[in-house]
TORTILUM-582503 format. One record per residue (C-alpha): residue in three letters; x, y, z. Coordinates in steps of 0.1 Angstrom, whole numbers, always signed. Layout:
BEGIN
ATOM   rest       x       y       z
ATOM    Ala       X       Y       Z
...
% end
This chain:
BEGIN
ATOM   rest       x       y       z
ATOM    Unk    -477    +288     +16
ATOM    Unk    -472    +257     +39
ATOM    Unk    -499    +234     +21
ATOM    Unk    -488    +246      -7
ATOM    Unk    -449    +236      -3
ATOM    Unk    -456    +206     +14
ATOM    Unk    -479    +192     -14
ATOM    Unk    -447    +192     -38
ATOM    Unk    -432    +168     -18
ATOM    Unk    -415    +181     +19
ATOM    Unk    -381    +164     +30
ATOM    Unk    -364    +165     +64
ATOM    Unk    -334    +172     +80
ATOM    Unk    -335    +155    +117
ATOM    Unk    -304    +164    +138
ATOM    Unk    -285    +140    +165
ATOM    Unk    -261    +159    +183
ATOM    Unk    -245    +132    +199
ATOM    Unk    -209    +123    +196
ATOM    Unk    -180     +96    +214
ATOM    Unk    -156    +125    +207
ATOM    Unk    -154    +157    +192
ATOM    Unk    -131    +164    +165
ATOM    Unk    -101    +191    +159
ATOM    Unk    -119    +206    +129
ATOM    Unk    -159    +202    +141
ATOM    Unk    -181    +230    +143
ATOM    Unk    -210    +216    +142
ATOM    Unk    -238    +214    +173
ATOM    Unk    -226    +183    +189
ATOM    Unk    -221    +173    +219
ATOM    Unk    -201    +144    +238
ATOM    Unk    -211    +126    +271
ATOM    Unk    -249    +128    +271
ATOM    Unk    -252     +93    +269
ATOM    Unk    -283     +97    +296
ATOM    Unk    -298    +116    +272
ATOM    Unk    -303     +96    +241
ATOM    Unk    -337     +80    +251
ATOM    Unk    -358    +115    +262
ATOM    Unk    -340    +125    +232
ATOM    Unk    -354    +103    +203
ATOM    Unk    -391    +106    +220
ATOM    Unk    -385    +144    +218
ATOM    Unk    -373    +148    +184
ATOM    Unk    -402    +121    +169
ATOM    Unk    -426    +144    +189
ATOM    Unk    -419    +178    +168
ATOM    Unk    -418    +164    +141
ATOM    Unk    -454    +147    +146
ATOM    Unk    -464    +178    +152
ATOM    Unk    -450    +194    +127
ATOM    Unk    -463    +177    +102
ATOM    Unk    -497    +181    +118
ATOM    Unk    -496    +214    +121
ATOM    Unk    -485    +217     +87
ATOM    Unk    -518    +199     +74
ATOM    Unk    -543    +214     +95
ATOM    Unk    -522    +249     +83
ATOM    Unk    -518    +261    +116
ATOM    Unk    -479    +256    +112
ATOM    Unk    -457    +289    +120
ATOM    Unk    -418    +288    +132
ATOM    Unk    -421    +317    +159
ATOM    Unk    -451    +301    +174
ATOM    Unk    -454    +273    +196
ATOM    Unk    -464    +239    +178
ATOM    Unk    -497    +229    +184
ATOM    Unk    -505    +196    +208
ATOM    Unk    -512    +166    +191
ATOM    Unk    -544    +167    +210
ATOM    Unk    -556    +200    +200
ATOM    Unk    -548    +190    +162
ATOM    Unk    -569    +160    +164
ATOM    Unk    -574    +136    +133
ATOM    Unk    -558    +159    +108
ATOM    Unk    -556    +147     +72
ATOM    Unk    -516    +137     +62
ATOM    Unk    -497    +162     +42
ATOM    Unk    -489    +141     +10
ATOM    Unk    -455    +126      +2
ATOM    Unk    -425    +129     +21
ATOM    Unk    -392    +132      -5
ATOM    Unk    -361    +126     +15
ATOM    Unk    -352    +122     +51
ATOM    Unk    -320    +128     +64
ATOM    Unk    -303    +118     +95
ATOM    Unk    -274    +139    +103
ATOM    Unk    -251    +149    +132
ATOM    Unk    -232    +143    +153
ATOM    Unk    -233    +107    +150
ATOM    Unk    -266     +97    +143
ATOM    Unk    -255     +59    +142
ATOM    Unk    -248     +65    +178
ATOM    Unk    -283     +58    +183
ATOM    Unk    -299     +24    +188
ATOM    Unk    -320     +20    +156
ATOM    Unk    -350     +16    +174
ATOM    Unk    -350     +51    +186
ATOM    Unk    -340     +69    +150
ATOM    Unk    -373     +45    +141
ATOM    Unk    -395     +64    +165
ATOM    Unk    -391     +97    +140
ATOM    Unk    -398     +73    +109
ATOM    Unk    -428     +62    +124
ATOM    Unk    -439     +98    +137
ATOM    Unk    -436    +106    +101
ATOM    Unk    -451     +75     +87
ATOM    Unk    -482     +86    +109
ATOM    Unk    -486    +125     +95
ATOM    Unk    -474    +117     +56
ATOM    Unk    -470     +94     +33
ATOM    Unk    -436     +75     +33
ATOM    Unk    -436     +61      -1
ATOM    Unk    -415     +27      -7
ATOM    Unk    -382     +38     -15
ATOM    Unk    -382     +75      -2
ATOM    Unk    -343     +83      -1
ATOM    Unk    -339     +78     +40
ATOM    Unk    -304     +84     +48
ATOM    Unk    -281     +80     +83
ATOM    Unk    -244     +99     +87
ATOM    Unk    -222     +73    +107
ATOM    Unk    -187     +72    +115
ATOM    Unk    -173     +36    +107
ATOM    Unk    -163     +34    +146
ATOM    Unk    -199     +31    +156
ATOM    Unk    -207      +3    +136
ATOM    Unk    -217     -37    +140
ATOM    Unk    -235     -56    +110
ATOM    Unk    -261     -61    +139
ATOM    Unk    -265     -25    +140
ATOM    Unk    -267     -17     +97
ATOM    Unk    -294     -45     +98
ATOM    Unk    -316     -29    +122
ATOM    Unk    -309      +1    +104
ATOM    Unk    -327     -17     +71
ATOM    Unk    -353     -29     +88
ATOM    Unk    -363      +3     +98
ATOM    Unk    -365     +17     +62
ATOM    Unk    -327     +34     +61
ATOM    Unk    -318     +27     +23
ATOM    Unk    -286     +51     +24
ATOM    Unk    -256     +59     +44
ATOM    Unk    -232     +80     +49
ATOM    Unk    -197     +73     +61
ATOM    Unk    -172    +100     +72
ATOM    Unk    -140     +85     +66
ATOM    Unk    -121    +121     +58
ATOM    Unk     -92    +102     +47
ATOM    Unk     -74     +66     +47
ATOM    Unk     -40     +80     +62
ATOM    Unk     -41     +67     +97
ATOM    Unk     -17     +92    +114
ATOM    Unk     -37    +118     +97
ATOM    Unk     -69    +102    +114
ATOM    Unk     -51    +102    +146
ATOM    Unk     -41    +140    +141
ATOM    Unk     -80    +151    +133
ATOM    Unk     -98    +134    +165
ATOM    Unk    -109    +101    +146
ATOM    Unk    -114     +73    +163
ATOM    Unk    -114     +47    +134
ATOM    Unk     -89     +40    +109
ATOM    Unk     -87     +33     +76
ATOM    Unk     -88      -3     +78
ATOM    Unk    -119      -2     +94
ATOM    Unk    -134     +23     +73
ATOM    Unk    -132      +0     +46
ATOM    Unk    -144     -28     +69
ATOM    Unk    -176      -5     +79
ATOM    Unk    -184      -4     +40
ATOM    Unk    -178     -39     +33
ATOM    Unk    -207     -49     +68
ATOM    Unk    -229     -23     +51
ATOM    Unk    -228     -44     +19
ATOM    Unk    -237     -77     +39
ATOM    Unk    -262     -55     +54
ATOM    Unk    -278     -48     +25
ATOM    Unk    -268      -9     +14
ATOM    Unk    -260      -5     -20
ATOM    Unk    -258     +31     -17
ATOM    Unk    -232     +40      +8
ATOM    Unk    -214     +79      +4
ATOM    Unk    -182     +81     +18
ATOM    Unk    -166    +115     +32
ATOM    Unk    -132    +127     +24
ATOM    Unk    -117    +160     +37
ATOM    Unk     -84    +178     +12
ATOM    Unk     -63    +201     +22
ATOM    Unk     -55    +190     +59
ATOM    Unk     -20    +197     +75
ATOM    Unk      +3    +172     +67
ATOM    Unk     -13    +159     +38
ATOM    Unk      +4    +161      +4
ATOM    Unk      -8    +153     -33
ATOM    Unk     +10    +116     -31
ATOM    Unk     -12    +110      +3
ATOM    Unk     -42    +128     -11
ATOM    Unk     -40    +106     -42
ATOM    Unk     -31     +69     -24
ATOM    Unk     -64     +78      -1
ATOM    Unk     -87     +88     -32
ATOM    Unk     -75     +56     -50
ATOM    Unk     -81     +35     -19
ATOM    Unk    -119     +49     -21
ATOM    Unk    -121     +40     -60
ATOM    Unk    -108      +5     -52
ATOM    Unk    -138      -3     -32
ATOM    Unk    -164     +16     -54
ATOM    Unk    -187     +31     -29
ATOM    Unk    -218     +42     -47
ATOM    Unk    -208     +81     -40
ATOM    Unk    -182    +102     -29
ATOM    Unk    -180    +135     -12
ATOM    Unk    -151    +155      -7
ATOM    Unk    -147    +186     +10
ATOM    Unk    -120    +214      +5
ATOM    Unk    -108    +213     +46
ATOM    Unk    -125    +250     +66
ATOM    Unk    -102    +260     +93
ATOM    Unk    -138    +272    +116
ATOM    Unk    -130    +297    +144
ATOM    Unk    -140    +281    +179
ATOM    Unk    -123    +245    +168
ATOM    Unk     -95    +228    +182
ATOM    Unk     -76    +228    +145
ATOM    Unk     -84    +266    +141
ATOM    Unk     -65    +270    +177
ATOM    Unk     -36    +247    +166
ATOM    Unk     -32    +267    +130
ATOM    Unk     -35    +300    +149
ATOM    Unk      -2    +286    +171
ATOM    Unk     +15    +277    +142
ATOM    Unk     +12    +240    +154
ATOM    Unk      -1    +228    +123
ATOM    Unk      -2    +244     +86
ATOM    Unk     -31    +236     +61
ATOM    Unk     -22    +231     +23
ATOM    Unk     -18    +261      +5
ATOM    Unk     -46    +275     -24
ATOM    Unk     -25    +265     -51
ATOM    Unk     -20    +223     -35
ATOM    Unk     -53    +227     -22
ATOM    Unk     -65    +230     -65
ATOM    Unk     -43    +208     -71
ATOM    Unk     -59    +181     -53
ATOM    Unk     -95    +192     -64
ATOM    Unk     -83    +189    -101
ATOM    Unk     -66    +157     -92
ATOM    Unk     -98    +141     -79
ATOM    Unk    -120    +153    -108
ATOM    Unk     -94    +135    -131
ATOM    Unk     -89    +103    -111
ATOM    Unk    -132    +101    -101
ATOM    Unk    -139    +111    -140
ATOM    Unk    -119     +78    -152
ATOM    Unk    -131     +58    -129
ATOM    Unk    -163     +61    -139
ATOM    Unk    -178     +85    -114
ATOM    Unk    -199    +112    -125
ATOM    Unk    -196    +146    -109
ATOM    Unk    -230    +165    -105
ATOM    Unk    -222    +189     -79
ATOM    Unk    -189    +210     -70
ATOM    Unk    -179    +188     -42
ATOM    Unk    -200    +153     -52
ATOM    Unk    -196    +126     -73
ATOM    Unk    -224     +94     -76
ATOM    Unk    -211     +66     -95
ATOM    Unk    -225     +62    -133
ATOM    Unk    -254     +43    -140
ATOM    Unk    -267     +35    -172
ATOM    Unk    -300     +51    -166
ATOM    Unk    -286     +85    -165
ATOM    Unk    -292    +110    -185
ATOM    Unk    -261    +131    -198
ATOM    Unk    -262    +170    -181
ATOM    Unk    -283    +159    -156
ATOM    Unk    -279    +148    -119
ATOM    Unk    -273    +107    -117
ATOM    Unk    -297     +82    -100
ATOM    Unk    -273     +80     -72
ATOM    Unk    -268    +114     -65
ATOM    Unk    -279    +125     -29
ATOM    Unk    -315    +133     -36
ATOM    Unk    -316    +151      -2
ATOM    Unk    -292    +175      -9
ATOM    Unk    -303    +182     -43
ATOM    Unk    -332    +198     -23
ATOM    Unk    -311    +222      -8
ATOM    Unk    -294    +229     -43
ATOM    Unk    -328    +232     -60
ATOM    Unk    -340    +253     -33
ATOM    Unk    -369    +234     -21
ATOM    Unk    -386    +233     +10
ATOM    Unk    -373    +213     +39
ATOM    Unk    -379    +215     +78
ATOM    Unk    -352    +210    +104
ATOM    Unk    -358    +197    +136
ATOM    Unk    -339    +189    +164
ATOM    Unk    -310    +209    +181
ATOM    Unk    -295    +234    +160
ATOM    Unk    -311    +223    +123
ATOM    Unk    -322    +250    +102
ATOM    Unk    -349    +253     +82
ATOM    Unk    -363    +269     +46
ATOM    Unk    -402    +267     +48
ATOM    Unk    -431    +288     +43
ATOM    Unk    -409    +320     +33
ATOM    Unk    -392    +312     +65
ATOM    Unk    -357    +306     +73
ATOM    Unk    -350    +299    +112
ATOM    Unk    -326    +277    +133
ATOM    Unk    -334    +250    +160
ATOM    Unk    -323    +262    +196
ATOM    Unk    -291    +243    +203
ATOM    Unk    -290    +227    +238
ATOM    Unk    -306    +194    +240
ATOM    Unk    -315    +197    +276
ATOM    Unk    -333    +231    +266
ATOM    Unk    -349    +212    +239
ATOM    Unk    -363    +187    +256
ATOM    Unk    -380    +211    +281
ATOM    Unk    -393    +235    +257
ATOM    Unk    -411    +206    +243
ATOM    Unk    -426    +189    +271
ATOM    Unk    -437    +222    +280
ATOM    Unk    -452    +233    +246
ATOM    Unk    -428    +261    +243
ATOM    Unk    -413    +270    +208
ATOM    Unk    -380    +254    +202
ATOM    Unk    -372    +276    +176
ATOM    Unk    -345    +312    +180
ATOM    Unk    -367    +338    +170
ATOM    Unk    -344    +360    +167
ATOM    Unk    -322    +345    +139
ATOM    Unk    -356    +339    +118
ATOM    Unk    -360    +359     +91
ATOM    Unk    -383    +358     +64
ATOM    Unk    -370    +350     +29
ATOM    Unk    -368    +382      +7
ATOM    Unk    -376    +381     -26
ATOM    Unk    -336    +390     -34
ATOM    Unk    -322    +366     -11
ATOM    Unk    -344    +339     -28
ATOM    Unk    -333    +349     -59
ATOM    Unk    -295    +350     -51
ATOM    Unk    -302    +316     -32
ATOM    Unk    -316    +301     -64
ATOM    Unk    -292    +312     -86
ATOM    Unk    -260    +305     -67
ATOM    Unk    -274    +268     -58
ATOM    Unk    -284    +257     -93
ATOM    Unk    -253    +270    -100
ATOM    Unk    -233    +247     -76
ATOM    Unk    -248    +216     -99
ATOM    Unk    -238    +202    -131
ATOM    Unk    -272    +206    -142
ATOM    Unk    -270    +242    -139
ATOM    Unk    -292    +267    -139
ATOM    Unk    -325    +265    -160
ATOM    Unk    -328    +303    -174
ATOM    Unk    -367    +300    -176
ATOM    Unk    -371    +293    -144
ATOM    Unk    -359    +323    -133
ATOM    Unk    -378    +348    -157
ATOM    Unk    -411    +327    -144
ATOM    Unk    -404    +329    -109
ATOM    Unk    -388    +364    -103
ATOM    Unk    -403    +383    -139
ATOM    Unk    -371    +390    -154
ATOM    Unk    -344    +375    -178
ATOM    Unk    -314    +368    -156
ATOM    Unk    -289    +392    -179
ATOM    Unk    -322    +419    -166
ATOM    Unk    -315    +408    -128
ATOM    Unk    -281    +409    -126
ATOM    Unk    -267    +435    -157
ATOM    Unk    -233    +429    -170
ATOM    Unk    -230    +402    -147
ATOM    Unk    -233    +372    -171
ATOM    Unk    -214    +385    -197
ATOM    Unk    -179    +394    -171
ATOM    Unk    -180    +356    -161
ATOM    Unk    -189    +344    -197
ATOM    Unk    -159    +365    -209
ATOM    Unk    -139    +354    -185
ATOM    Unk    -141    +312    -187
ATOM    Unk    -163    +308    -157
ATOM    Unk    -196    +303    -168
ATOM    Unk    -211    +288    -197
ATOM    Unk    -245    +281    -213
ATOM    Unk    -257    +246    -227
ATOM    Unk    -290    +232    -236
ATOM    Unk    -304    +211    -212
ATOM    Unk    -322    +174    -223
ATOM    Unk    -355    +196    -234
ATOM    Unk    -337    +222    -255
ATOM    Unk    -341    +245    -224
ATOM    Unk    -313    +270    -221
ATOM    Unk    -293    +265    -191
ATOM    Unk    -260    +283    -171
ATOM    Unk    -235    +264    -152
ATOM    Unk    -198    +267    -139
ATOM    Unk    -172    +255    -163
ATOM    Unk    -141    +234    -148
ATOM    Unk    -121    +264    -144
ATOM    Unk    -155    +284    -123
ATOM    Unk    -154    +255    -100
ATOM    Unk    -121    +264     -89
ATOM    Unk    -133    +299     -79
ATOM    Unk    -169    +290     -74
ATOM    Unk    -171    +319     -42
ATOM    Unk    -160    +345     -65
ATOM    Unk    -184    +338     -91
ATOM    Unk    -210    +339     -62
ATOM    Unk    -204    +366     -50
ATOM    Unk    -217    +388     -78
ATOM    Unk    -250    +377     -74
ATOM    Unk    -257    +381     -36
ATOM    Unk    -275    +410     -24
ATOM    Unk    -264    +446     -17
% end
């Protein structure tokens, strides 16, 4: 199942869990003040991922055993083409671009990195000289991704950022010089002390400076953060449901005449002329269109996840441990949480991701791949959310039938998928 999910084209998801700070609303595996560690770090993570690959093309590849030595693999033959890369975190600008360039190259040697392969970096605009962005080019990095989360400075302040607006607009404008022409900037809605006026003057800042894409995220209050412990005090109060639609219904209007197309329930790429209407625009993220397809990807480094060979498994999470583990050919990844991919979890994973795109959901494609009409799969279920305004069925640009969420099924996209996960 390797070879064969590899030959369609395998993307990665390479983690850098470094940070300068860590901020009030972060859950992710990051950590701050490991400085020392950067160096033994990017040898590390270029190493598993040579080997992955290697192990992948002599099909010896397995995520509860240990990889194989690049020795013992020997001259294998490369797995085909690679079809995104992405560099996330943490702070993967953090890094030196010579060392994220040690993992290109490690790939570069087991596959084949076609000119023009999406290869994207997460950076916060703090972390940033033009010096930096053009070592990032000339490493092959043709996409970036700022995480600005808002242009309200006091807000910034409150969250744990260490930039501020005006630099977050600077950060865009060096990338530019750089040579990026497809930069994605972050905003969070929803955060305590932010209103629809604030919500709006940051949204029209980011349409000012038309940034090839825009992402922005309905704000998660995670247990274990610093914001969940300051909401749990009373200390600070997120926007309600109802303001936190508002401001989702606000941004589809404002991005919409702007000329921004949204393909996804929380992304919007900015309207070429090449695109096709119903379909995902040339600057949408093509690496996370993977996940929403349900491809194939591996995830290396601390903490990543991965969905390959029927697999789905995390990365350990310390990078000390990592580091270790593979100096000493040990298996980096937590057993334990691996599980193989049932054929109902596949199916609920395929139909609530399509379902998360514009695009929608091709209907073939599910009676080809799991035997059965969808209405057959899930009985009644399609008809409740038709009846009800949150689903709706279009043709796609072949004639193929397709499902997707209307406006109004955006608003309560976890309801609607719900229905379709497992007993």
């Amino acid at each position: 199942m390797a070879r064969h999910q590899a030959a369609t084209g395998l993307s990665f998801y390479l983690h850098i869990p470094f940070c300068r700070t860590r901020c009030t609303y972060c859950d992710f595996n990051t950590y701050t003040n490991l400085g020392h560690l950067h160096g033994r770090y990017s040898i590390a993570l270029a190493q598993e991922v040579e080997r992955s690959l290697a192990a992948v093309a002599a099909g010896l590849y397995h995520p509860l055993h240990p990889l194989p030595t690049l020795a013992e693999l020997g001259n294998t033959p490369g797995t085909g083409p690679v079809k995104t890369i992405f560099f996330g975190g943490g702070t993967p600008s953090l890094l030196p671009p010579a060392f994220l360039g040690k993992t290109l190259e490690a790939i570069a040697r087991r596959a084949e990195l076609r000119p023009g392969v999406e290869i994207t970096v997460e950076a916060n605009p703090g972390t940033l000289s033009l010096d930096k962005l053009r070592g990032l080019r000339q490493i092959g990095v043709n996409r970036l991704s700022f995480g600005v989360q808002t242009f309200d400075d006091p807000l910034l302040k409150s969250l744990g950022r260490t930039h501020t607006g005006a630099e977050a607009v600077e950060a865009l404008e060096m990338a530019r010089r750089a040579g990026f022409d497809n930069v994605n900037l972050d905003f969070i809605y929803g955060l305590p002390g932010q209103n629809l006026a604030t919500w709006q003057s940051t949204l029209e800042r980011a349409l000012s400076i038309r940034p090839a894409h825009l992402s922005l995220y309905g704000l998660t209050v995670e247990e274990g953060t610093m914001l969940h412990r300051q909401v749990e005090s009373g200390k600070l109060t997120p926007a309600d449901s109802d303001t936190a639609a508002d401001m989702y219904e606000l941004a589809q209007d404002l991005l919409e005449k702007a000329g921004y197309v949204q393909y996804e329930i929380s992304n919007w790429a900015l309207r070429s002329p090449d695109d096709v209407p119903g379909m995902s625009p040339r600057l949408a993220c093509q690496h996370n269109l993977v996940y929403w397809r349900n491809e194939p990807y591996l995830g290396c480094g601390p903490g990543a996840h991965s969905s390959f060979a029927g697999w789905r498994y995390p990365v350990l999470k310390d990078p000390d441990e990592y580091i270790r583990r593979l100096r000493n050919n040990q298996s980096v990844v937590v057993a334990d949480e691996a599980e193989q991919i049932s054929r109902e979890v596949d199916l609920a994973d395929s139909v609530i991701l399509a379902l998360r795109l514009n695009e929608g959901l091709e209907l073939a494609r599910v009676e080809r791949e799991f035997g059965q009409p969808l209405e057959k799969l899930f009985p009644g279920t399609i008809e409740m959310l038709d009846g009800a305004g949150l689903v709706e069925r279009f043709q796609g640009t072949q004639g193929e039938a397709r499902l997707r969420l209307t406006r109004r099924g955006r608003l309560v996209s976890n309801e609607v998928f719900l229905r379709f996960l497992p007993d």
